[in-house]
SEFIZA-3560 file (N, C-alpha, C; in Angstrom, 3 decimals):
REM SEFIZA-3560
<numar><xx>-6.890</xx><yy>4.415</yy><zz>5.476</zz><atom>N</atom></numar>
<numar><xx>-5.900</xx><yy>4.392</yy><zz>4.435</zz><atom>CA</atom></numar>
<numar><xx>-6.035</xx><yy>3.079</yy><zz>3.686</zz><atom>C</atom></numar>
<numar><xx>-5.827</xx><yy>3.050</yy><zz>2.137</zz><atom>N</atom></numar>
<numar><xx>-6.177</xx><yy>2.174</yy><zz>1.645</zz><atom>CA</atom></numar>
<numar><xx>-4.831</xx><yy>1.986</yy><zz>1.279</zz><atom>C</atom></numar>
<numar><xx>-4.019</xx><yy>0.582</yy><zz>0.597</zz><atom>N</atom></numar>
<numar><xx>-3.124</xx><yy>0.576</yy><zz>0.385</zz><atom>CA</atom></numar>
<numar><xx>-3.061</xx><yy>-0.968</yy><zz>-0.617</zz><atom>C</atom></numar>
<numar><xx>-2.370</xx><yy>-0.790</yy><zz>-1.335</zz><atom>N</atom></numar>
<numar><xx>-2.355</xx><yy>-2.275</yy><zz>-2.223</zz><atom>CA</atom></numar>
<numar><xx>-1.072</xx><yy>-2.360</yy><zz>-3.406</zz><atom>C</atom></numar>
<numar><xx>-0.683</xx><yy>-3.741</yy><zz>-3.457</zz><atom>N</atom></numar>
<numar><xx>0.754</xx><yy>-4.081</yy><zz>-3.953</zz><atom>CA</atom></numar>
<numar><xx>-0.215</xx><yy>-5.789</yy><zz>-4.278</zz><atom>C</atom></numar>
<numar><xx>0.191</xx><yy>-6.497</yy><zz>-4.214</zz><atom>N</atom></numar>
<numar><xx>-0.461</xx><yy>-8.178</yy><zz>-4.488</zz><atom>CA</atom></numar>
<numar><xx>-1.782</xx><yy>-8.634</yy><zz>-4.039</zz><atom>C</atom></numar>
<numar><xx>-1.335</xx><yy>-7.508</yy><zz>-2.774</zz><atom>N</atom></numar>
<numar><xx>-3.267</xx><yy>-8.029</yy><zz>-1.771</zz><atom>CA</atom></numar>
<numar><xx>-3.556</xx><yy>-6.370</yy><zz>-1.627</zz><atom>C</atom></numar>
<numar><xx>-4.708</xx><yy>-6.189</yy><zz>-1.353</zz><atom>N</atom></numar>
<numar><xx>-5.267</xx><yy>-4.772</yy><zz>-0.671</zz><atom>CA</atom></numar>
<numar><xx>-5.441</xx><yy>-4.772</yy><zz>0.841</zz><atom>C</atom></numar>
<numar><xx>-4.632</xx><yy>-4.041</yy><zz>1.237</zz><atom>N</atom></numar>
<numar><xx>-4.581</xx><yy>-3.428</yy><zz>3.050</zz><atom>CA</atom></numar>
<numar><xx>-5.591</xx><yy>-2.422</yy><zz>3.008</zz><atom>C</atom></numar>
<numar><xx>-6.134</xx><yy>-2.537</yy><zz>4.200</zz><atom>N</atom></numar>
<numar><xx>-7.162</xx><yy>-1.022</yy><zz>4.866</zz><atom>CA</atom></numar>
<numar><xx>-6.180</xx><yy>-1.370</yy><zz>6.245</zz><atom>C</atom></numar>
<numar><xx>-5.678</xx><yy>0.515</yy><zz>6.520</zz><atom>N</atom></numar>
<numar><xx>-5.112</xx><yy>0.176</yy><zz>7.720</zz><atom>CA</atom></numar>
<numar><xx>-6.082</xx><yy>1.599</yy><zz>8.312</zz><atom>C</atom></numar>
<numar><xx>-6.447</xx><yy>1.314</yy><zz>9.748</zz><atom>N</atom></numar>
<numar><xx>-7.306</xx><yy>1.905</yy><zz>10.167</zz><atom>CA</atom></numar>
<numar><xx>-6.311</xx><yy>2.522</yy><zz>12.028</zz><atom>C</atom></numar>
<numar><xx>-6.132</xx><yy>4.075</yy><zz>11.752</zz><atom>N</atom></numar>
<numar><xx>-5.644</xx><yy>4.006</yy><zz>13.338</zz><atom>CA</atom></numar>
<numar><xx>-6.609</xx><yy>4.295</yy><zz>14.229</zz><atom>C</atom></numar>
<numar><xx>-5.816</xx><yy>3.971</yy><zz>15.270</zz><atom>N</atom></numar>
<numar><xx>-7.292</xx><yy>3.456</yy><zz>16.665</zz><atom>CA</atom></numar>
<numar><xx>-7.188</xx><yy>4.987</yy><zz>17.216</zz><atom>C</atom></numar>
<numar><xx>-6.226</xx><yy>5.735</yy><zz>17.755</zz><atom>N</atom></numar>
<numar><xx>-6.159</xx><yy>7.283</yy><zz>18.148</zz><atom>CA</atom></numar>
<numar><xx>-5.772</xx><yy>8.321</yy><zz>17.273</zz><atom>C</atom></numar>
<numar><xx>-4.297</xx><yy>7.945</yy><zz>16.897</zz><atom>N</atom></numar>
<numar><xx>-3.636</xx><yy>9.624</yy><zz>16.465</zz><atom>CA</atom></numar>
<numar><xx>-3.890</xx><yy>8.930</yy><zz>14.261</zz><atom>C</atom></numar>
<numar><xx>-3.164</xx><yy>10.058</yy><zz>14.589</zz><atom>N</atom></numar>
<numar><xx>-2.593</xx><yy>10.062</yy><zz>12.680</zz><atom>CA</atom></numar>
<numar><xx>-1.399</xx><yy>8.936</yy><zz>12.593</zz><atom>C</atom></numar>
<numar><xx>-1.291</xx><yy>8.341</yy><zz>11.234</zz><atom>N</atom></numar>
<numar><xx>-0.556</xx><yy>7.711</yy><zz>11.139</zz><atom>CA</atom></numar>
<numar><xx>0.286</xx><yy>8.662</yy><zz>9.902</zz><atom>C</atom></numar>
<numar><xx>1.657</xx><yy>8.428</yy><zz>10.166</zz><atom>N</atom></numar>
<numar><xx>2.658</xx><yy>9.293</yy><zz>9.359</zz><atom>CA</atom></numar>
<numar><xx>3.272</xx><yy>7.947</yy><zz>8.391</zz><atom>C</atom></numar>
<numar><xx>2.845</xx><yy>8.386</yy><zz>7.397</zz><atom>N</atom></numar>
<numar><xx>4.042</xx><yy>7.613</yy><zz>5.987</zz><atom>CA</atom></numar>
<numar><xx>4.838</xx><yy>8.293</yy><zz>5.165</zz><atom>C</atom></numar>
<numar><xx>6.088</xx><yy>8.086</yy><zz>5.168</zz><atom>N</atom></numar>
<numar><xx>6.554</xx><yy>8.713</yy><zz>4.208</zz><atom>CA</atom></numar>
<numar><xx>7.256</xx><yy>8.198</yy><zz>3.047</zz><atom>C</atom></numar>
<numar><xx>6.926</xx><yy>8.329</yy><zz>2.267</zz><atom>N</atom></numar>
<numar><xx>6.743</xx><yy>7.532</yy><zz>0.690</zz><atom>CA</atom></numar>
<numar><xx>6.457</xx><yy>7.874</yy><zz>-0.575</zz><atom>C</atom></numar>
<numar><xx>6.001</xx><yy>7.358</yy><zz>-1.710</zz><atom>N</atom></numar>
<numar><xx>5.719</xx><yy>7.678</yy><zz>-2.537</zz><atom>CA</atom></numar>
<numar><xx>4.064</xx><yy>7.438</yy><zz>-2.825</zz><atom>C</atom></numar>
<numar><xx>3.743</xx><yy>8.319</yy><zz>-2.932</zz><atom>N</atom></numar>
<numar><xx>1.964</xx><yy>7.985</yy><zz>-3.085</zz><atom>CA</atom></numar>
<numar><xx>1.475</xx><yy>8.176</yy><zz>-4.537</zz><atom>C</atom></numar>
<numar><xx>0.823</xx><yy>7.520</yy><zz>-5.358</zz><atom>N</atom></numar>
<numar><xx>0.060</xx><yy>7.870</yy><zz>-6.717</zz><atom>CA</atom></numar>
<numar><xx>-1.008</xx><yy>8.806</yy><zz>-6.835</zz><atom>C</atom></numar>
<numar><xx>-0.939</xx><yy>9.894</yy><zz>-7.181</zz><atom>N</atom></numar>
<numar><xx>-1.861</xx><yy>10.901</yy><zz>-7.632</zz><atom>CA</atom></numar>
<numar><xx>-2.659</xx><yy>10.906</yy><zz>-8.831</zz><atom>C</atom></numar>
<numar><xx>-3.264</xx><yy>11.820</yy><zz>-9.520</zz><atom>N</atom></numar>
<numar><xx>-3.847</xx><yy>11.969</yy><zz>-10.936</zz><atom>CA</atom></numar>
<numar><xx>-2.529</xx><yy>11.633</yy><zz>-11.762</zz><atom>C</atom></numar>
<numar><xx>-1.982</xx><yy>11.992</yy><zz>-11.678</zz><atom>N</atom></numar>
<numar><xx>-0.653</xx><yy>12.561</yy><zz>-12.404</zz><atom>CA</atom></numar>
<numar><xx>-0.067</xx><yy>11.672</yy><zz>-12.603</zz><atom>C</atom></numar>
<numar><xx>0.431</xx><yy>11.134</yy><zz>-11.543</zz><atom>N</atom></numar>
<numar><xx>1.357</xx><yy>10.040</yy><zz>-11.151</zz><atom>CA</atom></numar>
<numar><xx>0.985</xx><yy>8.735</yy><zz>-11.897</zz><atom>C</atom></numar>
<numar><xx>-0.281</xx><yy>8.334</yy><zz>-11.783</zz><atom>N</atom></numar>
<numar><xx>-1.053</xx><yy>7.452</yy><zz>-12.480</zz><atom>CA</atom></numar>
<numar><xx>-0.974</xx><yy>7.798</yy><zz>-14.273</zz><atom>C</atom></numar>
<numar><xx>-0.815</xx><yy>8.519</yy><zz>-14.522</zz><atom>N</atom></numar>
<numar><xx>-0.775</xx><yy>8.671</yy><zz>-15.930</zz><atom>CA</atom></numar>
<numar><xx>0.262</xx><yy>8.504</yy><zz>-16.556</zz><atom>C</atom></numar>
<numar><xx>1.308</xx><yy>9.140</yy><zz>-15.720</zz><atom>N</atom></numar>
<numar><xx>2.590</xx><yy>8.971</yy><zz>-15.673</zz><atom>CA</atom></numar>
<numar><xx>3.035</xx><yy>7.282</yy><zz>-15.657</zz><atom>C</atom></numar>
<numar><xx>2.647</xx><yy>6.791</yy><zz>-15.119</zz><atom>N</atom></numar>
<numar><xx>2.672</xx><yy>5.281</yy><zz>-15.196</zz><atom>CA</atom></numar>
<numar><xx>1.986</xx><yy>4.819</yy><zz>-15.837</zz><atom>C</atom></numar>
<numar><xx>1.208</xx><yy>5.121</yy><zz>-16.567</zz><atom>N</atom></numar>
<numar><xx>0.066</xx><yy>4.636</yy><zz>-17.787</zz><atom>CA</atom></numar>
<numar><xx>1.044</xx><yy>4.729</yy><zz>-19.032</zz><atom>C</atom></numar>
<numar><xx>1.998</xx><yy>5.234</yy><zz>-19.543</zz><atom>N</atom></numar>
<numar><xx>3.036</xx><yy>4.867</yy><zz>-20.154</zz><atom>CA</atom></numar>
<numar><xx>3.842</xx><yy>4.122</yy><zz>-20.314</zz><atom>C</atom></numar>
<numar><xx>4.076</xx><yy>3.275</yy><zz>-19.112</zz><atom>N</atom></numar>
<numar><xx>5.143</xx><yy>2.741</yy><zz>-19.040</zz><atom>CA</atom></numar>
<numar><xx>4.460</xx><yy>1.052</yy><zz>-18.830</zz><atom>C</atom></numar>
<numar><xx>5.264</xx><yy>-0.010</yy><zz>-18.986</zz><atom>N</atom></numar>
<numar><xx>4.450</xx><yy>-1.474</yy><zz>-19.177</zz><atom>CA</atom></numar>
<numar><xx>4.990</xx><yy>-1.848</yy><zz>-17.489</zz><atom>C</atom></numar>
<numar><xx>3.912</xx><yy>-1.981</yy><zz>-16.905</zz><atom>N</atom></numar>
<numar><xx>4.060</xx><yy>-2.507</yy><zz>-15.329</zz><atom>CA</atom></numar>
<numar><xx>4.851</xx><yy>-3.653</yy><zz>-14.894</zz><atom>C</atom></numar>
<numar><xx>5.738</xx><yy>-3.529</yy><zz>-14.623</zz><atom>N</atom></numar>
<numar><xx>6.207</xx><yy>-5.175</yy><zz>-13.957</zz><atom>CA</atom></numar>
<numar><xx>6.491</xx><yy>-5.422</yy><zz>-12.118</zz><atom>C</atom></numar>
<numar><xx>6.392</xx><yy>-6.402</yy><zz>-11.798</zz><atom>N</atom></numar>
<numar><xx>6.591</xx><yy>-6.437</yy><zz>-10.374</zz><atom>CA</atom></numar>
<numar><xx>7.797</xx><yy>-6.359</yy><zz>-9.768</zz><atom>C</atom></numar>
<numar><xx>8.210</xx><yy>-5.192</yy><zz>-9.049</zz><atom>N</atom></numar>
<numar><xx>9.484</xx><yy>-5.365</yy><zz>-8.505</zz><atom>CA</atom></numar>
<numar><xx>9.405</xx><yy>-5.508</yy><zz>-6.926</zz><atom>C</atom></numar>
<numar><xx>10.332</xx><yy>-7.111</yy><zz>-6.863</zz><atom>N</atom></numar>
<numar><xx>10.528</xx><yy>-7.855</yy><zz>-5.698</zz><atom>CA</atom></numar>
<numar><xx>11.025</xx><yy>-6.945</yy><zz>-4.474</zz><atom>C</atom></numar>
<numar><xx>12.190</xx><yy>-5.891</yy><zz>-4.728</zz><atom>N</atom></numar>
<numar><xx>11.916</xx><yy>-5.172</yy><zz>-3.707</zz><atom>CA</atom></numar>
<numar><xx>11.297</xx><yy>-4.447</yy><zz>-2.940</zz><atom>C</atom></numar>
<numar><xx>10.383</xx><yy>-3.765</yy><zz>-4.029</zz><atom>N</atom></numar>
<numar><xx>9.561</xx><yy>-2.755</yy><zz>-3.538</zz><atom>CA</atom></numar>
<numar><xx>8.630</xx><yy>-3.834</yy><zz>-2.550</zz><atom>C</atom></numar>
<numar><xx>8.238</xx><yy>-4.963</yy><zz>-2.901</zz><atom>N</atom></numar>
<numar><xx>7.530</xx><yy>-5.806</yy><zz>-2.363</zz><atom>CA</atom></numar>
<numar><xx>8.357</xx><yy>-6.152</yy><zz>-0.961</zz><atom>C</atom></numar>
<numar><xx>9.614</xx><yy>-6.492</yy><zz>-0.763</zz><atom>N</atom></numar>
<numar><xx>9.943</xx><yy>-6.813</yy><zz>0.547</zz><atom>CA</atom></numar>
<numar><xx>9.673</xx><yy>-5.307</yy><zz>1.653</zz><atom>C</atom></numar>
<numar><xx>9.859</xx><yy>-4.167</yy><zz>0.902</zz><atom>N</atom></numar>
<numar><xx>10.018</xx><yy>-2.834</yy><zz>1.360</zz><atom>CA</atom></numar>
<numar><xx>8.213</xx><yy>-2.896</yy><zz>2.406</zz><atom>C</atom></numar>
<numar><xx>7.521</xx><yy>-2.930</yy><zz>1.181</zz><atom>N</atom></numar>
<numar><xx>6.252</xx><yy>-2.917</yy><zz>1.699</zz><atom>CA</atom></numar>
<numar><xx>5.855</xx><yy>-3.996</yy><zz>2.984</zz><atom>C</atom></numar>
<numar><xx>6.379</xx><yy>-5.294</yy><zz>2.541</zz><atom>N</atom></numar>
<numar><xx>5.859</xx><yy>-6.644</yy><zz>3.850</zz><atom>CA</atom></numar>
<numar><xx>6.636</xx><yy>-5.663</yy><zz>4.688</zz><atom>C</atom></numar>
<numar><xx>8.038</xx><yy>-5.667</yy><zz>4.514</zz><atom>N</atom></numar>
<numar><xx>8.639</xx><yy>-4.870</yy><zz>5.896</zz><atom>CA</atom></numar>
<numar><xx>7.685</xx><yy>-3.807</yy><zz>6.903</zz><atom>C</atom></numar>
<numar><xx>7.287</xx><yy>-3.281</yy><zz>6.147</zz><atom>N</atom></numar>
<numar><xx>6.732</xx><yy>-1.299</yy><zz>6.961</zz><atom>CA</atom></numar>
<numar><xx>5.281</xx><yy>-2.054</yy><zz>7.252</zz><atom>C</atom></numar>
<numar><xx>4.364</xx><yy>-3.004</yy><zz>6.764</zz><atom>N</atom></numar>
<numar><xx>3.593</xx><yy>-3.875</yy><zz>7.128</zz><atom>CA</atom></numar>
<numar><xx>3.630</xx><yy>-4.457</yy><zz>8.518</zz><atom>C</atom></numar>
<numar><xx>4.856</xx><yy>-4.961</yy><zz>8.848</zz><atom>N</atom></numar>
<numar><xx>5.025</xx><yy>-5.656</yy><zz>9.841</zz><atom>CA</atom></numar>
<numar><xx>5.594</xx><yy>-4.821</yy><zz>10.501</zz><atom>C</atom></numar>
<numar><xx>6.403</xx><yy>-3.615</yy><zz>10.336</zz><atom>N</atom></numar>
<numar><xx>6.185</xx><yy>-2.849</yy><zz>11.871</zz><atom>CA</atom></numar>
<numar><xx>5.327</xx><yy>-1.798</yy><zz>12.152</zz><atom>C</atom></numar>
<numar><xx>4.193</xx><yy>-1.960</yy><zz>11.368</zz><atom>N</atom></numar>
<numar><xx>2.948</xx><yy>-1.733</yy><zz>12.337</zz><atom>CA</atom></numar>
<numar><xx>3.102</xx><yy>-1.369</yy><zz>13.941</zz><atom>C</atom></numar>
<numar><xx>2.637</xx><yy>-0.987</yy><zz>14.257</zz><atom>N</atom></numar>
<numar><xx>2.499</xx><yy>-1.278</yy><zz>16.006</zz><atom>CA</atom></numar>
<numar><xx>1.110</xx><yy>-1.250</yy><zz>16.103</zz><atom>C</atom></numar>
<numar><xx>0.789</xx><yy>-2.839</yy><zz>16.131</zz><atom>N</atom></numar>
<numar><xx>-0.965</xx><yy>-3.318</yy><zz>16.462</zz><atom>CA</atom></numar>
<numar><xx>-1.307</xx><yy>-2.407</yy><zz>16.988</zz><atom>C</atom></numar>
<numar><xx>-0.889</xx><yy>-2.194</yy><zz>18.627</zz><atom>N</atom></numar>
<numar><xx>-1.684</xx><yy>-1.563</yy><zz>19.369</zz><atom>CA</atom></numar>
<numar><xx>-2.422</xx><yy>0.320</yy><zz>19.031</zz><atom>C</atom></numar>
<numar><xx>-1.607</xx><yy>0.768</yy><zz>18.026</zz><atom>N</atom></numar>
<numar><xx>-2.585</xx><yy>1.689</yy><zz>17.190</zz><atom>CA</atom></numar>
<numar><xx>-2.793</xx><yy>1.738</yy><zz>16.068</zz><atom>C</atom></numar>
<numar><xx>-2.630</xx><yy>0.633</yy><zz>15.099</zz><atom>N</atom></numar>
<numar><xx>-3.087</xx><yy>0.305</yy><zz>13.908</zz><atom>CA</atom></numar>
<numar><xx>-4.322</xx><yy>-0.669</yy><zz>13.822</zz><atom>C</atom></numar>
<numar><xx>-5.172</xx><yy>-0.818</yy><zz>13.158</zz><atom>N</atom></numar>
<numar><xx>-5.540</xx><yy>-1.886</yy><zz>12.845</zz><atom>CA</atom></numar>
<numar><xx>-5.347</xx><yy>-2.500</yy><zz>11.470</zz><atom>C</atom></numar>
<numar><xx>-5.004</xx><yy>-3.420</yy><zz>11.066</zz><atom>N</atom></numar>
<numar><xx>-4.187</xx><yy>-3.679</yy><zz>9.393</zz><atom>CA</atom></numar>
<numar><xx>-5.584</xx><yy>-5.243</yy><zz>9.102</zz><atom>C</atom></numar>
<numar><xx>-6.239</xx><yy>-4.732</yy><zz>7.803</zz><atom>N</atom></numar>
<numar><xx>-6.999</xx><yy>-5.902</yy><zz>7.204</zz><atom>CA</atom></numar>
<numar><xx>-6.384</xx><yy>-5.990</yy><zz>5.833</zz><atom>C</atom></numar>
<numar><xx>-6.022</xx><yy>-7.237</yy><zz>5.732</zz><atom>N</atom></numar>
<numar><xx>-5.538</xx><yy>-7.730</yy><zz>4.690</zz><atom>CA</atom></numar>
<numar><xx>-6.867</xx><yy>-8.389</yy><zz>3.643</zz><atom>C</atom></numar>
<numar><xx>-6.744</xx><yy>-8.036</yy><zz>2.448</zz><atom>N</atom></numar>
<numar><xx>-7.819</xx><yy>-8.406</yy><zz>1.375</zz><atom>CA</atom></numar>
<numar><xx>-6.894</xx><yy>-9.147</yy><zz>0.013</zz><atom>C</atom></numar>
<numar><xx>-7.758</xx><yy>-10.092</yy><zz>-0.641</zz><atom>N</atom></numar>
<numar><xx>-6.833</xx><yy>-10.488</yy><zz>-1.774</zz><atom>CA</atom></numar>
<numar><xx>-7.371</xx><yy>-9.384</yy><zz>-3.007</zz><atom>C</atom></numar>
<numar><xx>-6.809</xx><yy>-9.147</yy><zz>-3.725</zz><atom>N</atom></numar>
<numar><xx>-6.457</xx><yy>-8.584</yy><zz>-4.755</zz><atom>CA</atom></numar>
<numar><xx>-7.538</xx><yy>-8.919</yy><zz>-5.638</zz><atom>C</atom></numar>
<numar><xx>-8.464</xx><yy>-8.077</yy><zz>-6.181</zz><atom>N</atom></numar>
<numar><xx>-9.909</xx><yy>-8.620</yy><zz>-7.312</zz><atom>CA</atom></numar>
<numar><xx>-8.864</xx><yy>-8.719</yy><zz>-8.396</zz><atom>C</atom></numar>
<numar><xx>-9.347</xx><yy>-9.428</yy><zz>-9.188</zz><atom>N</atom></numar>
<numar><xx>-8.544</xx><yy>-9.724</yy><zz>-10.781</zz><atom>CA</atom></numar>
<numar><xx>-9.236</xx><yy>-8.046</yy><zz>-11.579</zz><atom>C</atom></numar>
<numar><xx>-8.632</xx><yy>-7.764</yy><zz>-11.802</zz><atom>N</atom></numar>
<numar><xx>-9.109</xx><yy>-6.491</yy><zz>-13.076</zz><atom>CA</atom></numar>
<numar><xx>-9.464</xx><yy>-5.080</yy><zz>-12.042</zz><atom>C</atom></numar>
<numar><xx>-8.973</xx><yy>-5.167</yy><zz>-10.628</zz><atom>N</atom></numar>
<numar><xx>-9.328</xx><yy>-4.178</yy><zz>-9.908</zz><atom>CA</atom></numar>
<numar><xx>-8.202</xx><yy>-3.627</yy><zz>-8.803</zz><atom>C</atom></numar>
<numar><xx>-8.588</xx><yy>-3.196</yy><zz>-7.972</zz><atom>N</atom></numar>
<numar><xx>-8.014</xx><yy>-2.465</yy><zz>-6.795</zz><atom>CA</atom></numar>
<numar><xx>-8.539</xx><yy>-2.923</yy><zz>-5.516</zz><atom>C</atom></numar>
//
């Protein structure tokens, strides 16, 4: 699973499936937001560190990456 907000996460599980439930960007979704002028909202950002940190190491593995300028 790839995942990204400021930095880019790869979270990788070690046995089962990992369940999220959330909002995910599609074709659609992305276009849908291609309308609108992006700004950063601080909560969504605490929301994310939060569900970040309860991980449970022992079947996640979480790599944190910085963010390319002009990319994903």
């Amino acid at each position: 699973m790839h995942v990204t907000l400021d930095e880019r996460y790869v979270i990788t599980c070690k046995e089962s499936d990992l369940v999220v439930r959330g909002y995910f960007l599609t074709g659609i979704g992305t276009s849908i937001a291609a309308l609108y002028t992006q700004k950063y909202n601080e909560l969504g950002k605490e929301i994310f560190d939060a569900w970040i940190a309860s991980l449970d190491r022992s079947q996640v593995e979480v790599h944190k990456f910085a963010k390319q300028a002009g990319g994903v």
